[in-house]
Residue, then its C-alpha position, 0 to 999 in steps of 0.5 A: x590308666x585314668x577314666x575319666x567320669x564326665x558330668x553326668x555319667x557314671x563307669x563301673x569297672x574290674x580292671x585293676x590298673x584302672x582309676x576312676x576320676x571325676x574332675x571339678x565336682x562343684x556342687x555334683x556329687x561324686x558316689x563311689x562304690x567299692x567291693x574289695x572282695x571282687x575288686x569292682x569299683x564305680x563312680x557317679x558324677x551327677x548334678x540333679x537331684x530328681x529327674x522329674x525336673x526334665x523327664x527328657x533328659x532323664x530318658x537320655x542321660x540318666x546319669x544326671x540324676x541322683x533318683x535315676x544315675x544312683x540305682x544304675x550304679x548299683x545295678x551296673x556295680x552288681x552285674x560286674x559280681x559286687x553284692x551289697x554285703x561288701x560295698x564300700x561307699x563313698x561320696x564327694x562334692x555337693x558344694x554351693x558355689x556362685x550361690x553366696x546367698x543360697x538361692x539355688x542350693x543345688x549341692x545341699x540339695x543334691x546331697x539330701x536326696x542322695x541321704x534319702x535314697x541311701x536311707x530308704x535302701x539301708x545303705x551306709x555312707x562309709x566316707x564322705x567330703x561334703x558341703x562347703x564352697x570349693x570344687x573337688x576332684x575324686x579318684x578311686x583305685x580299683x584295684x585297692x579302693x583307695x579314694x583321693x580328694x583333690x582340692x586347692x592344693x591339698x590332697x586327702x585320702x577319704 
């Protein structure tokens, strides 16, 4: 059963028959988490890096925002019995599309932030696909972890 992650939300789950799917990542950022040992999965889809930018809209989708939706995930992966220890991350997207002069830099920003708050909290990216100019859709497998990358018309496992 696909569970679909618009932008701007996240889900955390436990059911095993559940994927995790995050469609058109341009330049959002997918971050997947995955603890085999519980067999807990989530998944981020945000598009902003910092919620100072709208602290209304931060208050009303906090998902939006790398320094507010990351945390979340984490908190939301651990009520579910994941612990740090075990976590398998991953992290998806980050393009610049429609900005050929890199006026906006929207994905590289997004991506850098992402960077420092892992780096602050000691965590590892374990897999990533990042950069470059096409969209991305993403899919975790709870109940294995596995995580595919779907773009043009290739697939890849990450």
């Amino acid at each position: 059963m696909d569970l679909v992650i618009d932008i701007a939300d996240a889900r955390v789950s436990n059911d095993n028959g559940a994927t995790l799917v995050a469609y058109s990542l341009g330049s959002c950022i997918a971050v997947m988490l995955w603890d085999p040992a519980v067999r807990v999965g989530g998944l981020l889809h945000y598009m902003l890096p910092d919620s100072a930018l709208s602290a209304e809209q931060a208050k009303a989708h906090p998902d939006m925002f790398a320094d507010t939706g990351i945390p979340r995930l984490f908190r939301a992966a651990y009520e579910l019995g994941a612990t740090r220890e075990n976590l398998i991350v991953k992290v998806a997207g980050g393009a610049q599309l429609l900005d050929d002069k890199g006026t906006f830099n929207i994905g590289k920003r997004n991506y850098v932030v992402l960077r420092k708050l892992f780096w602050r909290n000691g965590v590892l990216i374990d897999a990533e696909n990042v950069g470059g100019s096409i969209s991305r859709t993403v899919r975790l497998e709870v109940a294995t972890g596995r995580v595919t990358i779907r773009s043009r018309s290739q697939e890849v496992e990450l």
